[in-house]
C-alpha positions as a printed Julia matrix, in Angstrom:
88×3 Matrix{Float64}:
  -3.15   10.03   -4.21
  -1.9     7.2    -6.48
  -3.9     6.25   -9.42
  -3.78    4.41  -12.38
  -4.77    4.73  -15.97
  -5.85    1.23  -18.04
  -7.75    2.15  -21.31
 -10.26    4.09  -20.41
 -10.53    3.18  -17.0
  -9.18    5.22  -14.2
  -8.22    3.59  -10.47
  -7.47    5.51   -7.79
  -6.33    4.09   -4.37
  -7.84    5.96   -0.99
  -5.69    4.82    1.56
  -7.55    4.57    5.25
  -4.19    3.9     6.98
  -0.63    3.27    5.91
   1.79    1.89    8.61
   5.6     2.11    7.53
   7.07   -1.0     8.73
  10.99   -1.75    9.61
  13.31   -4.14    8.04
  13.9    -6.99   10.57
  16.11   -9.58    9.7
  14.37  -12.03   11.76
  10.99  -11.4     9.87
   9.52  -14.33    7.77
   7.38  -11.94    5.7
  10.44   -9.66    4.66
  13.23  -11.96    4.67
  14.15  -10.53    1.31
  13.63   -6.92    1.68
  16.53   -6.11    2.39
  17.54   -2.11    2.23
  19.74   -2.78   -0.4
  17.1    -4.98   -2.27
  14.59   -2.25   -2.0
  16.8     0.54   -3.39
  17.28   -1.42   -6.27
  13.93   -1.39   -7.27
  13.52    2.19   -7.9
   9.67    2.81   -8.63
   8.99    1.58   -5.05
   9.78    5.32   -3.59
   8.01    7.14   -2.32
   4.84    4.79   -2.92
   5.33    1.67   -1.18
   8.57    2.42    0.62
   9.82    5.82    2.03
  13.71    7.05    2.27
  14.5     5.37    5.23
  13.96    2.37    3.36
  10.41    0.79    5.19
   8.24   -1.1     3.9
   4.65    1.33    3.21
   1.48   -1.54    5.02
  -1.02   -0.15    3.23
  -4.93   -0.37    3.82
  -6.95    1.51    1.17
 -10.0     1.07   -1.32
 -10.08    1.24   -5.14
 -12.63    3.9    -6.72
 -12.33    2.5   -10.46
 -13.84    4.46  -12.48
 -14.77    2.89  -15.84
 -17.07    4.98  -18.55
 -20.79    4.96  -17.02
 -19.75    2.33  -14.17
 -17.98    3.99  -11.23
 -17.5     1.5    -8.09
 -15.4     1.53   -5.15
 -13.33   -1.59   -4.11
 -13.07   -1.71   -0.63
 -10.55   -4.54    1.53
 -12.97   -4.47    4.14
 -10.55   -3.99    6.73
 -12.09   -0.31    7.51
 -15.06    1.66   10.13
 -12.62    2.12   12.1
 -13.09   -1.11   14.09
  -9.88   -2.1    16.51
  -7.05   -3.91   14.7
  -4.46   -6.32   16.32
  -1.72   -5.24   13.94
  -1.64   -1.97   15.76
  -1.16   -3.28   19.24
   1.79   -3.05   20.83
C-alpha cells in the first residue's frame, strides 16, 4: 500500500481498481509518455508505472490520518457501479 508521511500526518492510498494502460502513440492524453520518457523518471516504478513501461489508471481513496482527526478521501468513482472506461 503506498502512503505518505507530512508532519504528523499520515496518508495512505486504498486503491479500488488500478488498470495498467498502454502507450499509444495516437493517444491525446499520453502523447508524451513515451517509454523512454517514463524510464527517465525513475520514482514512477513500480507505483504508477510497471516494467513493461504502462501507465498505472488508478482509482483509490485517501485515509489521512492526522492526530485525533482520521478521515477517508474518497474519488467517488466506487460501489462497484458499471464504468464505461472498462468496456471494450
Amino acid at each position: 500500500m503506498l502512503g505518505w508521511q507530512v508532519g504528523a500526518v499520515k496518508i495512505t492510498r486504498i486503491v479500488e481498481l488500478q488498470i495498467p494502460i498502454p502507450y499509444n502513440r495516437a493517444s491525446p492524453f499520453w502523447a508524451e509518455a513515451t517509454p523512454e520518457a517514463l524510464r527517465a523518471i525513475p520514482w514512477l516504478y513500480p507505483n504508477f508505472v510497471n516494467e513493461e513501461d504502462q501507465l498505472l489508471l488508478s482509482i483509490h481513496a485517501l485515509l489521512v490520518d492526522a492526530p485525533g482527526l482520521p478521515l477517508v478521501a474518497d474519488t467517488c468513482i466506487g460501489s462497484d457501479r458499471p464504468r464505461s472506461i472498462l468496456r471494450g
